[in-house]
TIMAR-288084 format. One record per residue (C-alpha): residue in three letters; x, y, z. Coordinates in steps of 0.05 Angstrom, whole numbers, padded with zeros to 5 digits, always signed. Example, Ala and Ser with C-alpha at 12.3 -4.5 7.8 and 13.67 -1.06 7.14 Angstrom:
% TIMAR-288084
ala+00246-00090+00156 ser+00273-00021+00143 
This chain:
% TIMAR-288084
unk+00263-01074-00281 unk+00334-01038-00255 unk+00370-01059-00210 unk+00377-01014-00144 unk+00450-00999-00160 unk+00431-00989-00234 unk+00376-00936-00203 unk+00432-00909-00152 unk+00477-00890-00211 unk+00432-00863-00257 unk+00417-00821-00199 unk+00479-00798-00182 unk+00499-00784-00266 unk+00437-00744-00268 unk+00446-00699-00205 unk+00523-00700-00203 unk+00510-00664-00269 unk+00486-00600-00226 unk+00549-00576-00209 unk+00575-00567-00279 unk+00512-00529-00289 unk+00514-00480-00230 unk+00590-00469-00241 unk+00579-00460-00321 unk+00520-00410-00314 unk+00552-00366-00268 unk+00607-00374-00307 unk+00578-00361-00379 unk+00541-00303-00353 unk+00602-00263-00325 unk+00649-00281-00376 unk+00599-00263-00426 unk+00583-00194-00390 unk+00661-00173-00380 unk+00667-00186-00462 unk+00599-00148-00467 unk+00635-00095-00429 unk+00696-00093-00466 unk+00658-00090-00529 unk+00614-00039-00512 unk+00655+00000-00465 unk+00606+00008-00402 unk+00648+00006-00349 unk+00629-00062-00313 unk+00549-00053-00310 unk+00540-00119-00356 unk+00594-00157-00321 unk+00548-00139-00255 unk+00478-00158-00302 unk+00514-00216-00335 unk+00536-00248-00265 unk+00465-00236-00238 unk+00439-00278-00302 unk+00481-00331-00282 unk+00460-00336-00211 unk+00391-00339-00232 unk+00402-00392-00279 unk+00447-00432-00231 unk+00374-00425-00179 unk+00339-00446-00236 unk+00376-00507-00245 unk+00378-00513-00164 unk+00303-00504-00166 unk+00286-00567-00223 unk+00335-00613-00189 unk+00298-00601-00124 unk+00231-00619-00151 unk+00254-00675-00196 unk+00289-00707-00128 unk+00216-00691-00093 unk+00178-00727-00147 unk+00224-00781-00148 unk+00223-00779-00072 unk+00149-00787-00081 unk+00140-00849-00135 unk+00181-00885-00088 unk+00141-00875-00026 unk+00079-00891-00065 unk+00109-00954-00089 unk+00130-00976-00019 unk+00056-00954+00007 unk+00032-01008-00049 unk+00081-01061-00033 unk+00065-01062+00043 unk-00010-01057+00030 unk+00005-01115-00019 unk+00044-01153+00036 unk-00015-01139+00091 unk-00068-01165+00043 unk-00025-01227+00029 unk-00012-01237+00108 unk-00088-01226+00114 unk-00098-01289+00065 unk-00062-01337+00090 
């Protein structure tokens, strides 16, 4: 079993990763629109669609993290609810 700092780091690794997303999707997708522009010569419209991809992929990402914290959130209640019902039934016994 881990260790609650070994818990409280993997943590933080796996959601301090969510920054880098957000910035690189908004990134990506108007970086990736402007040279769609360039290439294609319309006049900023894909800069516009490619920033819009990149917002919704940075909510995406915003979105997951939320319910993987919430899940998490909720394995560790349950566990508690089981430890102190544990604890009770051992109090009850003695």
């Amino acid at each position: 079993m881990k260790s609650p700092v070994q818990q409280d780091w993997k943590a933080l690794g796996n959601y301090g990763t969510l920054g880098m997303e957000i910035a690189l999707s908004v990134a990506l997708g108007l970086f990736g629109g402007q040279w769609l522009d360039k290439k294609l010569h319309t006049g900023g419209v894909l800069t516009w669609v490619g920033f819009a991809y990149g917002l919704a992929a940075a909510g995406r990402a915003i979105y997951r993290a939320m319910r993987k914290s919430n899940r998490e959130a909720e394995a560790l209640e349950q566990r508690e609810r089981e430890a102190r019902r544990k604890y009770d039934e051992d109090a009850k016994d003695r």
